[in-house]
PDB file of the backbone (N, CA, C, O) and the ligand in Angstrom, with CONECT records:
HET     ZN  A 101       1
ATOM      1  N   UNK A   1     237.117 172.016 338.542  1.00  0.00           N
ATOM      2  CA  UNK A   1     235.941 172.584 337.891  1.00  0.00           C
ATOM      3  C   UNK A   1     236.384 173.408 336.674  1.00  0.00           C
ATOM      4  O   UNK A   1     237.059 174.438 336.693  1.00  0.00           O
ATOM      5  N   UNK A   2     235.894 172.779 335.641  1.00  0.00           N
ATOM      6  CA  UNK A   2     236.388 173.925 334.244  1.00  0.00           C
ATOM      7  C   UNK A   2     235.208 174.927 334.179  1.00  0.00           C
ATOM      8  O   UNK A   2     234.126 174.552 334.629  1.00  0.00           O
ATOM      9  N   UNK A   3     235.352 176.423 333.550  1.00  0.00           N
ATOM     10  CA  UNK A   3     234.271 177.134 333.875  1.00  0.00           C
ATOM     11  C   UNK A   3     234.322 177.853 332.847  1.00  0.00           C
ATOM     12  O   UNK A   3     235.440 178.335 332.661  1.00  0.00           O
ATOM     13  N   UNK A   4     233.408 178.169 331.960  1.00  0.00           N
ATOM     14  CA  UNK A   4     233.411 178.595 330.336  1.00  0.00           C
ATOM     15  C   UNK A   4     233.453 180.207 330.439  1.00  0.00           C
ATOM     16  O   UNK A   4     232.598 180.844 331.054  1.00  0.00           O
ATOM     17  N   UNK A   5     234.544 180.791 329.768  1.00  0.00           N
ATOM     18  CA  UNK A   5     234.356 181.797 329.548  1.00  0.00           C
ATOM     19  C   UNK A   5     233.651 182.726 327.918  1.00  0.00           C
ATOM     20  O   UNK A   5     233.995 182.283 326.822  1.00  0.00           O
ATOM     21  N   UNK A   6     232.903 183.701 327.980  1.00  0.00           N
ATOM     22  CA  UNK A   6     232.953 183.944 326.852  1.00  0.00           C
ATOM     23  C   UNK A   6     234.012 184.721 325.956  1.00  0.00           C
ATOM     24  O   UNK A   6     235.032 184.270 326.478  1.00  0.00           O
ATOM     25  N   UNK A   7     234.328 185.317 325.267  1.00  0.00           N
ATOM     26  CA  UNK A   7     235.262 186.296 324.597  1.00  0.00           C
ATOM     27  C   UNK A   7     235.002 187.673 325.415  1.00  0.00           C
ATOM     28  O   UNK A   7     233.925 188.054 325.873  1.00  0.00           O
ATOM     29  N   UNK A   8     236.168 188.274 325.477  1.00  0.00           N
ATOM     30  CA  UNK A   8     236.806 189.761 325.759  1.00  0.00           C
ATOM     31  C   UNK A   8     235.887 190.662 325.392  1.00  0.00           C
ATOM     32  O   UNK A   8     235.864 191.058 324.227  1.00  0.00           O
ATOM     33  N   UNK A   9     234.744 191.249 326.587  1.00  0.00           N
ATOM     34  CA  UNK A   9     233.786 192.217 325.878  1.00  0.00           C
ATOM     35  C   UNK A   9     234.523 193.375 325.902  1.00  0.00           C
ATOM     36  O   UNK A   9     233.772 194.345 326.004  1.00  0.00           O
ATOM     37  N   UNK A  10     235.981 193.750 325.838  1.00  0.00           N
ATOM     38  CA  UNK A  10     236.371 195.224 325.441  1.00  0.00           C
ATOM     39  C   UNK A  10     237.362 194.848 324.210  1.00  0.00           C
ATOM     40  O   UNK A  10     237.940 195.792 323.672  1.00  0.00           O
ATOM     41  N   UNK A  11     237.524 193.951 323.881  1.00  0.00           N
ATOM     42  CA  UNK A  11     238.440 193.587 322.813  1.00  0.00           C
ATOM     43  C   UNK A  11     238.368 192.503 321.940  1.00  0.00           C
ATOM     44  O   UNK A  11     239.031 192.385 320.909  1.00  0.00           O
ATOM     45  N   UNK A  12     237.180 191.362 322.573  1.00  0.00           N
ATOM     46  CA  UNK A  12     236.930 190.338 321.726  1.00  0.00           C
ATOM     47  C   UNK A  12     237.949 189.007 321.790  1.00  0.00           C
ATOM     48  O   UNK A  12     237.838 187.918 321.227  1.00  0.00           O
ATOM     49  N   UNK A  13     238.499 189.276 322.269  1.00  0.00           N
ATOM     50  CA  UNK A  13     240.268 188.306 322.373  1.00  0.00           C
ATOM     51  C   UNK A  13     239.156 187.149 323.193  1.00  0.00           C
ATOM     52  O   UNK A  13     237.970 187.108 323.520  1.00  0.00           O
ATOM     53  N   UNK A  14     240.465 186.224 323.280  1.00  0.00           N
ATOM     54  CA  UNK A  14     240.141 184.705 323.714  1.00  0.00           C
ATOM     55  C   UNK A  14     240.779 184.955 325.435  1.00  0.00           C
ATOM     56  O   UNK A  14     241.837 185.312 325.954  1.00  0.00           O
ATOM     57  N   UNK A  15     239.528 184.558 325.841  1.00  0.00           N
ATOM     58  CA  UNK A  15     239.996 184.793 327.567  1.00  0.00           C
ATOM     59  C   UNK A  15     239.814 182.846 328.015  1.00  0.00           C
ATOM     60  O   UNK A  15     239.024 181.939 327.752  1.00  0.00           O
ATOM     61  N   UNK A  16     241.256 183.054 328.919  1.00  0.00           N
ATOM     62  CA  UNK A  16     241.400 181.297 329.223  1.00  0.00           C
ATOM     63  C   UNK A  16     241.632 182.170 330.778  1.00  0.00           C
ATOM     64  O   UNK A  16     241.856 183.341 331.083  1.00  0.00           O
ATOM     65  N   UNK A  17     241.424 180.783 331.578  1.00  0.00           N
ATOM     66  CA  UNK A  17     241.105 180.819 332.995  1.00  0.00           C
ATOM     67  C   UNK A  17     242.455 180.183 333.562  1.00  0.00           C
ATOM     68  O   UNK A  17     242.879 179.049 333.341  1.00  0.00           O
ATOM     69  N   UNK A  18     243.113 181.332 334.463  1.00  0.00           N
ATOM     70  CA  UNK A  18     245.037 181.531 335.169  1.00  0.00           C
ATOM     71  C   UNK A  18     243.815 181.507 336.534  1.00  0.00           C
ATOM     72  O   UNK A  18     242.614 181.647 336.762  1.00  0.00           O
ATOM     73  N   UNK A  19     245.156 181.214 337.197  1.00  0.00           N
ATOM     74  CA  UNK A  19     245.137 181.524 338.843  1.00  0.00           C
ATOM     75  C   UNK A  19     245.673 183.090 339.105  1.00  0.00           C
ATOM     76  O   UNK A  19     246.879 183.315 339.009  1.00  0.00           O
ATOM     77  N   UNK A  20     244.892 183.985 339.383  1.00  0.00           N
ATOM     78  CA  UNK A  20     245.796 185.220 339.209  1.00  0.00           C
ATOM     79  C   UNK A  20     245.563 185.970 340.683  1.00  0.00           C
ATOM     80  O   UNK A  20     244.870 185.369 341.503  1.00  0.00           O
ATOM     81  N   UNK A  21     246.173 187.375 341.069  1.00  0.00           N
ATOM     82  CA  UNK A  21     246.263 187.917 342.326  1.00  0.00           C
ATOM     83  C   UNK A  21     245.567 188.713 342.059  1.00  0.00           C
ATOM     84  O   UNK A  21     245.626 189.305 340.981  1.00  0.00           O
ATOM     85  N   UNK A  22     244.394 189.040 343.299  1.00  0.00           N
ATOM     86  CA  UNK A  22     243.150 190.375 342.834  1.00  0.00           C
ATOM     87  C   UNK A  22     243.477 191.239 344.207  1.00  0.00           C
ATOM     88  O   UNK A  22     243.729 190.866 345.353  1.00  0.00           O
ATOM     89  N   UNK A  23     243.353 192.718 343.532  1.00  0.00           N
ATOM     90  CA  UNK A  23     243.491 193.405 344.348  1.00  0.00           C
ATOM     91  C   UNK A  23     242.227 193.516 344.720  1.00  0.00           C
ATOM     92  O   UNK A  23     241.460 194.209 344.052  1.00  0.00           O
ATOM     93  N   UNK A  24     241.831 192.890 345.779  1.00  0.00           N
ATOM     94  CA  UNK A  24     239.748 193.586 346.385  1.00  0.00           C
ATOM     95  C   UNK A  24     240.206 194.789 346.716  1.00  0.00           C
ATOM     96  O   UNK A  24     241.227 195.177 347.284  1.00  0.00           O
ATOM     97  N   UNK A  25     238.942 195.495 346.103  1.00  0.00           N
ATOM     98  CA  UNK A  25     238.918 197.022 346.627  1.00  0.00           C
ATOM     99  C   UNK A  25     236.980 197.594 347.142  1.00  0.00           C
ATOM    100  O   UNK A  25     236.151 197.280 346.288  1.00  0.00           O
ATOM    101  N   UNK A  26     236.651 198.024 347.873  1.00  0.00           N
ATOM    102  CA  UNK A  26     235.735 198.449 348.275  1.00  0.00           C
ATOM    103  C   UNK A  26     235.877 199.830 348.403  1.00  0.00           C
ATOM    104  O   UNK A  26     236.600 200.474 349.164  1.00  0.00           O
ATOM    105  N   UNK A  27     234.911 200.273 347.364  1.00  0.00           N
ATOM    106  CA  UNK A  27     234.536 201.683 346.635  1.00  0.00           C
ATOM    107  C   UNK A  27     236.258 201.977 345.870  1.00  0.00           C
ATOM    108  O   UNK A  27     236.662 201.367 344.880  1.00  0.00           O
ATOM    109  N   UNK A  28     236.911 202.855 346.495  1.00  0.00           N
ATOM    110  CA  UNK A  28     238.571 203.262 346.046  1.00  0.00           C
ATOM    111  C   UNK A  28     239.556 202.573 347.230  1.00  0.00           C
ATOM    112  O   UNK A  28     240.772 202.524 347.044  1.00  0.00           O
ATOM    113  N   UNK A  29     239.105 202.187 348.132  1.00  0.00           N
ATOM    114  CA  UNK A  29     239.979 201.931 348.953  1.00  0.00           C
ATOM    115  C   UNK A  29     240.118 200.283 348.737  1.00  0.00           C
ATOM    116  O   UNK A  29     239.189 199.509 348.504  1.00  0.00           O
ATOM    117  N   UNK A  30     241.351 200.000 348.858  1.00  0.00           N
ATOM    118  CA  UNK A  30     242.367 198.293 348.717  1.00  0.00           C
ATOM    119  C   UNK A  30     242.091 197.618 350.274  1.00  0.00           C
ATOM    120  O   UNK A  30     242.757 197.720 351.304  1.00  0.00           O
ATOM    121  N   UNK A  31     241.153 197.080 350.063  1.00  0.00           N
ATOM    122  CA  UNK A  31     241.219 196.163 351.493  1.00  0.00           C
ATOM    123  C   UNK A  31     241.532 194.564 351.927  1.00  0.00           C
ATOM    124  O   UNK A  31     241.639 193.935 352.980  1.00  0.00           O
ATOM    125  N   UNK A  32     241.639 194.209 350.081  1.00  0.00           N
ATOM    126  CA  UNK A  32     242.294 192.701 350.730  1.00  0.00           C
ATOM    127  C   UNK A  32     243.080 192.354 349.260  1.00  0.00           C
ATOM    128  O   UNK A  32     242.694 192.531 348.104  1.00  0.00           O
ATOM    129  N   UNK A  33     243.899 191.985 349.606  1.00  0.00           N
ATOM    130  CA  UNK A  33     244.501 191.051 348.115  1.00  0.00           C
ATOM    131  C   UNK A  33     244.660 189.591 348.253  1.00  0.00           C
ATOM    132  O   UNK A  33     245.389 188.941 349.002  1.00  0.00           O
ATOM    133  N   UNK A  34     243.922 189.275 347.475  1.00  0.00           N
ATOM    134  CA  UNK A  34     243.299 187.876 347.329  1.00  0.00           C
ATOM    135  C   UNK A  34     244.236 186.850 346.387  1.00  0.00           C
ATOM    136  O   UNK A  34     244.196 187.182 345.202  1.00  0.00           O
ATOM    137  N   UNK A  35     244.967 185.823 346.624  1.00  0.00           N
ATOM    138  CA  UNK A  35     246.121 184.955 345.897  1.00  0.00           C
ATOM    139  C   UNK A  35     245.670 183.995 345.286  1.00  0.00           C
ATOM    140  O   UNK A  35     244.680 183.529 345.851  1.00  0.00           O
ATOM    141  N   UNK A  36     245.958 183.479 344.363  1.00  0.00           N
ATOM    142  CA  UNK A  36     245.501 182.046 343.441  1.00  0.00           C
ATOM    143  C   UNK A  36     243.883 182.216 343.363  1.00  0.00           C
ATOM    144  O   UNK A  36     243.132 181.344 343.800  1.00  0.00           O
ATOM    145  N   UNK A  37     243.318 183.677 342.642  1.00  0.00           N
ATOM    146  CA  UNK A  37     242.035 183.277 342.283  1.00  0.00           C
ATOM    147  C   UNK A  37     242.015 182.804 341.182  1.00  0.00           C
ATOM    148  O   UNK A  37     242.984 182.967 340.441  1.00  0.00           O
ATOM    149  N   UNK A  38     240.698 181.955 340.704  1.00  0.00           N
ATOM    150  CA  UNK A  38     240.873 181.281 339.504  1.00  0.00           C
ATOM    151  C   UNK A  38     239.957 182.634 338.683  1.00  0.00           C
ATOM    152  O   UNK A  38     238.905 182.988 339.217  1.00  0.00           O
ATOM    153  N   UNK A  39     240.342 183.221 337.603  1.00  0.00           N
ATOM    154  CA  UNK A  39     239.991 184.456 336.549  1.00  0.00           C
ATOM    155  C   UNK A  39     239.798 183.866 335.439  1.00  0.00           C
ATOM    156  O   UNK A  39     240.663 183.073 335.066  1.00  0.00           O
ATOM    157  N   UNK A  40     238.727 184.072 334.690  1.00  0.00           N
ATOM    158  CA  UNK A  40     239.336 184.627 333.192  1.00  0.00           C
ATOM    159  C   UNK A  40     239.884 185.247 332.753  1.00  0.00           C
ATOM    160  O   UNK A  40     239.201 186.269 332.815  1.00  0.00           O
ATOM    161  N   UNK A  41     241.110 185.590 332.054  1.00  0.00           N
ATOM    162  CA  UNK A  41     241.816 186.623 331.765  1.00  0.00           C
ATOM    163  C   UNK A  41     242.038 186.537 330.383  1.00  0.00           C
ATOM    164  O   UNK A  41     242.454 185.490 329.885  1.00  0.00           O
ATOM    165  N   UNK A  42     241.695 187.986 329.420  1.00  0.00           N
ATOM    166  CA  UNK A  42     241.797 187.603 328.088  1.00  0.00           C
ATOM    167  C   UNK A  42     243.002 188.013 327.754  1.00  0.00           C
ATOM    168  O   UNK A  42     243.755 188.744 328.398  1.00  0.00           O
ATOM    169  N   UNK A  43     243.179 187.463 326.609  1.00  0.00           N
ATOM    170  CA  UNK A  43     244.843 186.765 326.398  1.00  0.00           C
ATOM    171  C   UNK A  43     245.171 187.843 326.084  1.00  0.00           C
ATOM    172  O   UNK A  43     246.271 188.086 326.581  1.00  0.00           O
ATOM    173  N   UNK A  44     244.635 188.999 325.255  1.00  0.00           N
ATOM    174  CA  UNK A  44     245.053 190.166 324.484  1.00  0.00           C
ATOM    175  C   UNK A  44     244.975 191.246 325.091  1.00  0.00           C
ATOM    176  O   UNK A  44     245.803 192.087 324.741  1.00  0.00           O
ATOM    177  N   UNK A  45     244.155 191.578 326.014  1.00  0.00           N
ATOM    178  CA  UNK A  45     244.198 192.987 326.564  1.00  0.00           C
ATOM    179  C   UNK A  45     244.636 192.578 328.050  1.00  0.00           C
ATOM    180  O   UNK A  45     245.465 193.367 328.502  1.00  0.00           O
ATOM    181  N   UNK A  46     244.309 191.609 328.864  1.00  0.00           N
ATOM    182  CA  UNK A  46     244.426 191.189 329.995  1.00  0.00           C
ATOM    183  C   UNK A  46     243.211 191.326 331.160  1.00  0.00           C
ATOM    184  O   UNK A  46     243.276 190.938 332.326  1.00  0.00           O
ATOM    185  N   UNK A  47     242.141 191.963 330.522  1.00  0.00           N
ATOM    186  CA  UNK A  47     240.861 192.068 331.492  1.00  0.00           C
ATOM    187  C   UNK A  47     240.215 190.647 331.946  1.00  0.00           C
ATOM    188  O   UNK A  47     239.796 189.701 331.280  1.00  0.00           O
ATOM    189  N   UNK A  48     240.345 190.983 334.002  1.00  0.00           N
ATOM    190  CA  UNK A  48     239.863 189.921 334.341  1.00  0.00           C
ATOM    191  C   UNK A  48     238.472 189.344 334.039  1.00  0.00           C
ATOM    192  O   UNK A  48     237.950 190.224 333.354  1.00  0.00           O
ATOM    193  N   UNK A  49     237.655 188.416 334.169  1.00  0.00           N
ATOM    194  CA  UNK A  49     236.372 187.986 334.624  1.00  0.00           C
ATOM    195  C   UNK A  49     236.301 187.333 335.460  1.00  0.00           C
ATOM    196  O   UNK A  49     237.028 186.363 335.241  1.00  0.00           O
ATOM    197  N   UNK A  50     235.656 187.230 336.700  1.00  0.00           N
ATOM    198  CA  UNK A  50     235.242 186.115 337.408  1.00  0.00           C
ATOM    199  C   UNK A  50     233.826 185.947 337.616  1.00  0.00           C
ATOM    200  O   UNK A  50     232.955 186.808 337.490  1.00  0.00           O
ATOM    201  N   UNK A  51     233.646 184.290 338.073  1.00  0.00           N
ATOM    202  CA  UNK A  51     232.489 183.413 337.731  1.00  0.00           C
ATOM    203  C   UNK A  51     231.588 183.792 339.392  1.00  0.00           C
ATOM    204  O   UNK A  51     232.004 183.927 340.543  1.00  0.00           O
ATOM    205  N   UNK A  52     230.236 183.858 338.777  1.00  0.00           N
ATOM    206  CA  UNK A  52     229.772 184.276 340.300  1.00  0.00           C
ATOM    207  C   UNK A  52     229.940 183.981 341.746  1.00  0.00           C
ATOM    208  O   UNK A  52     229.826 184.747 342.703  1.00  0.00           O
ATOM    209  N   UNK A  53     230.419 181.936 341.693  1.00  0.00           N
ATOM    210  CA  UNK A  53     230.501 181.432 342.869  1.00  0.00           C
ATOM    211  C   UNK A  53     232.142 182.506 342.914  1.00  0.00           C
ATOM    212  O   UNK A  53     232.037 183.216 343.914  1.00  0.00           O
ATOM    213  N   UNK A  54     233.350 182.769 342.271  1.00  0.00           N
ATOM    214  CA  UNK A  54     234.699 182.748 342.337  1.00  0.00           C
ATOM    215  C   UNK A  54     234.211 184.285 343.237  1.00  0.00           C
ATOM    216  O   UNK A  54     234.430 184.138 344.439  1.00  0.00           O
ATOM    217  N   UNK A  55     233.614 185.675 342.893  1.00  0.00           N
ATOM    218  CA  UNK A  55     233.106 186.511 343.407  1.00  0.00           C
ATOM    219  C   UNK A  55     232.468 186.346 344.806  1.00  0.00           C
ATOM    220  O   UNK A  55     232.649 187.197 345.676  1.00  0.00           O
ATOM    221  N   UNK A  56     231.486 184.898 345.074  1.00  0.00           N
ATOM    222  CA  UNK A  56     231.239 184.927 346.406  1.00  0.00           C
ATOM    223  C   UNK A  56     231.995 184.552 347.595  1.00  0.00           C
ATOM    224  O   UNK A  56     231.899 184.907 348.770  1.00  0.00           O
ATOM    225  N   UNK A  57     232.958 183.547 346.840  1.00  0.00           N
ATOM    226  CA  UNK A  57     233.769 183.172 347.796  1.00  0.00           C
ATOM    227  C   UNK A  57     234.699 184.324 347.910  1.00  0.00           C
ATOM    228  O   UNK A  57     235.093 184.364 349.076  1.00  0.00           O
ATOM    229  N   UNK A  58     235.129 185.111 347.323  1.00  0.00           N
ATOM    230  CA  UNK A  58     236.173 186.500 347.714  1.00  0.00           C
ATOM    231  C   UNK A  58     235.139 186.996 348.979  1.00  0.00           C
ATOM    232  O   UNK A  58     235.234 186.533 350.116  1.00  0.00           O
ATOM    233  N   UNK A  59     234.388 187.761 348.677  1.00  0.00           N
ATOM    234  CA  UNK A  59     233.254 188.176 349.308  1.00  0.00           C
ATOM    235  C   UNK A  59     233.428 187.598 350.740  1.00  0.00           C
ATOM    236  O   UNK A  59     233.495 188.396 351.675  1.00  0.00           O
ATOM    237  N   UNK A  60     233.497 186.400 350.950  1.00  0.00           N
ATOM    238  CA  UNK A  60     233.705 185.526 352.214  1.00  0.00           C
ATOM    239  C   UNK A  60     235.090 185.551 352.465  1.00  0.00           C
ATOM    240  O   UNK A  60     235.250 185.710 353.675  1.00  0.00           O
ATOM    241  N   UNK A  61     236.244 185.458 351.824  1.00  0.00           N
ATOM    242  CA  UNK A  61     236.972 185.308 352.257  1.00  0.00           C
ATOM    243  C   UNK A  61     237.634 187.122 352.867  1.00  0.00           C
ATOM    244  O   UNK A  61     238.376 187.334 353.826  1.00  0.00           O
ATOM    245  N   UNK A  62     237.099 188.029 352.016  1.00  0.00           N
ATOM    246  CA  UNK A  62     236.875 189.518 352.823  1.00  0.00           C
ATOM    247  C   UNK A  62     236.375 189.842 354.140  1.00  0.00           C
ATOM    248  O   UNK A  62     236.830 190.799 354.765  1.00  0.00           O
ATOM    249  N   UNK A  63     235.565 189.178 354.543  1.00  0.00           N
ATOM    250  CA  UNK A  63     234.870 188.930 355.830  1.00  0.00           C
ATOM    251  C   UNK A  63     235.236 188.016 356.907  1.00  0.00           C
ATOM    252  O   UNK A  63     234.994 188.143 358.107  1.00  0.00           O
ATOM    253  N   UNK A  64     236.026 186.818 356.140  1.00  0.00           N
ATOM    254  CA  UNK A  64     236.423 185.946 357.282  1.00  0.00           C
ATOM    255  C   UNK A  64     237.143 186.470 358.579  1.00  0.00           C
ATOM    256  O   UNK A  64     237.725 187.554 358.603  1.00  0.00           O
ATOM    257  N   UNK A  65     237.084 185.878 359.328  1.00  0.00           N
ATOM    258  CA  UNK A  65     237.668 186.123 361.147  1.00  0.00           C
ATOM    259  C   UNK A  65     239.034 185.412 361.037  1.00  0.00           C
ATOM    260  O   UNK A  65     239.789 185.654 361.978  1.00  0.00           O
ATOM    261  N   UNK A  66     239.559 184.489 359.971  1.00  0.00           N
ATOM    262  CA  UNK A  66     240.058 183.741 360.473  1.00  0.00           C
ATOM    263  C   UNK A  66     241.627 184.696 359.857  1.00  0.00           C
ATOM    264  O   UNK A  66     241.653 185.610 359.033  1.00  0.00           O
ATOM    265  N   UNK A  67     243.015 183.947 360.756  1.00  0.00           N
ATOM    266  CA  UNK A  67     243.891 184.926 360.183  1.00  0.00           C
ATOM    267  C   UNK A  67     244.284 185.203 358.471  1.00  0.00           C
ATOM    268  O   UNK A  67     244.118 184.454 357.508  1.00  0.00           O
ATOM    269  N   UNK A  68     244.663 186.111 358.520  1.00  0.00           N
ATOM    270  CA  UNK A  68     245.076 185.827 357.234  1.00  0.00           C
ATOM    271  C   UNK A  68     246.859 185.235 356.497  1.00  0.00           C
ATOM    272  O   UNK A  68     247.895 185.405 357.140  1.00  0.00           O
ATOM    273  N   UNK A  69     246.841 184.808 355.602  1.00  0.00           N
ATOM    274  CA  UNK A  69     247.984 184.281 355.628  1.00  0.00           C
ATOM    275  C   UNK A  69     249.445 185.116 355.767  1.00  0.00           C
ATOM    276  O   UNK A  69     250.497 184.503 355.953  1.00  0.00           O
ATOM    277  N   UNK A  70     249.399 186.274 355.679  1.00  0.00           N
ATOM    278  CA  UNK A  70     250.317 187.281 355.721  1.00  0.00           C
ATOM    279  C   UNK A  70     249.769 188.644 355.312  1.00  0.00           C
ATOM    280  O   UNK A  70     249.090 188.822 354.301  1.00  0.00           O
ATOM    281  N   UNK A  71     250.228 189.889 356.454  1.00  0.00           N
ATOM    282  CA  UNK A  71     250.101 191.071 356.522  1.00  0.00           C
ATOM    283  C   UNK A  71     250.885 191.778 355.537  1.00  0.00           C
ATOM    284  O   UNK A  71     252.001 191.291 355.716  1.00  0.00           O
ATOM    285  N   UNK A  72     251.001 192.685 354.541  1.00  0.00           N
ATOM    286  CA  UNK A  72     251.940 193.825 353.978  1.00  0.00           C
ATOM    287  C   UNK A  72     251.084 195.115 354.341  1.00  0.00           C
ATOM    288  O   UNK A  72     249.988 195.516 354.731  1.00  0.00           O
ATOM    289  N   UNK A  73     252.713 195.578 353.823  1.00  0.00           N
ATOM    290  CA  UNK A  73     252.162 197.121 354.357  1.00  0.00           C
ATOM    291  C   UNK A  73     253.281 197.767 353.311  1.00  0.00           C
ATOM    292  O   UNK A  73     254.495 197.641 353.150  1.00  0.00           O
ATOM    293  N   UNK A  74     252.105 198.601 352.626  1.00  0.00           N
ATOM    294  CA  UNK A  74     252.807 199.444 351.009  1.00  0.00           C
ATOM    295  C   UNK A  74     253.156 200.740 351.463  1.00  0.00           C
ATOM    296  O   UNK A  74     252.546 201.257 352.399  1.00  0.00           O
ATOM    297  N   UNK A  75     254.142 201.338 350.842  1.00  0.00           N
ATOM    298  CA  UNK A  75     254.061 203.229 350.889  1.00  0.00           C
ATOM    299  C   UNK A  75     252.705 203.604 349.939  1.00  0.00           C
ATOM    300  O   UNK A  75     252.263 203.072 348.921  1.00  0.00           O
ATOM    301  N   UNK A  76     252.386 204.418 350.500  1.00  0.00           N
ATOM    302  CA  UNK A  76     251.135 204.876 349.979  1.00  0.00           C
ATOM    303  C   UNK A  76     251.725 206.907 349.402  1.00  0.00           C
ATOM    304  O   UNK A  76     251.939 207.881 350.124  1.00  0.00           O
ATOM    305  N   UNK A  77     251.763 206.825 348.518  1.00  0.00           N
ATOM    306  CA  UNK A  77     252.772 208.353 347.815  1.00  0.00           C
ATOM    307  C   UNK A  77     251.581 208.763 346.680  1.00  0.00           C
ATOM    308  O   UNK A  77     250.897 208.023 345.973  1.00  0.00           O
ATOM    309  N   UNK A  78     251.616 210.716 346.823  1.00  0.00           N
ATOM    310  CA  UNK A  78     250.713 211.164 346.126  1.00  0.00           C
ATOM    311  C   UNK A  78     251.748 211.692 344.595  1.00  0.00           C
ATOM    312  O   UNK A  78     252.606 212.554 344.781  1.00  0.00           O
ATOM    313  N   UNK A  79     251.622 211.297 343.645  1.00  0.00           N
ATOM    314  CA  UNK A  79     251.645 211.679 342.327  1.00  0.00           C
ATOM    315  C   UNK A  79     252.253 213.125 342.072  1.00  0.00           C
ATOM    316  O   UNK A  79     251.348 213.949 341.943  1.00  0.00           O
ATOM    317  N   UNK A  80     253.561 213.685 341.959  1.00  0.00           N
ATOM    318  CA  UNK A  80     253.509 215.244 342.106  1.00  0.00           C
ATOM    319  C   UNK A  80     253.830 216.196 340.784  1.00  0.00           C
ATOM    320  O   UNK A  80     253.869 217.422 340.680  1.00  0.00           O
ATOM    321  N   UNK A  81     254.089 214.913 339.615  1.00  0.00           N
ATOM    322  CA  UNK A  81     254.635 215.989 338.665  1.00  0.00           C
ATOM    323  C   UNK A  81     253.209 216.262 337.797  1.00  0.00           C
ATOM    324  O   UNK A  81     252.192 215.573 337.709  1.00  0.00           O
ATOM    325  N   UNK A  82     253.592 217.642 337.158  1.00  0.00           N
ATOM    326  CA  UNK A  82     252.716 218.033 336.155  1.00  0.00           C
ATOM    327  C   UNK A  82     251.282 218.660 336.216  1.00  0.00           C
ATOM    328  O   UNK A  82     251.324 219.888 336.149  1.00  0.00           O
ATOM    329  N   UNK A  83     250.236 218.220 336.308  1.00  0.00           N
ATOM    330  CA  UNK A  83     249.207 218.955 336.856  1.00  0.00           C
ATOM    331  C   UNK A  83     248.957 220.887 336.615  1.00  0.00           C
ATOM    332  O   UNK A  83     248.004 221.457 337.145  1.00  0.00           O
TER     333      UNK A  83
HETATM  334 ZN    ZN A 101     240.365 191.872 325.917  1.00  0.00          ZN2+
END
């Protein structure tokens, strides 16, 4: 399926459609990272887009029961200099 993007609404650049890795996040918190989504990504700044069905199927695949293909587990560290 080819899927038209328009131009970079923060920069105008030419956005072409990669398979890229999305971090899903619900509100601030990281609850799934999602592999080989298909994005728009503009060439110049790098801001994603995705196409509504590409959004519903995350959506589903956030919810699915079924396993997932592999568990990680990050250090999670608070920021200490400067402030
Ligand atoms: Zn851009």
């Amino acid at each position: 399926m080819t899927r038209i993007y328009h131009n970079c609404h923060l920069c105008g650049g030419k956005v072409s459609e990669r398979n890229i890795r999305h971090d899903y996040h619900w509100g601030d918190e990281l609850i799934a990272i999602i592999e080989n989504v298909p994005a728009g990504v503009c060439e110049k700044c790098g801001e994603p887009y995705f196409k509504a069905d590409v959004v519903k199927e995350m959506e589903r695949l956030v919810r699915s029961q079924e396993k997932p293909k592999k568990m990680i587990t990050v250090p999670c560290r608070e920021f200490a200099v400067g402030s």
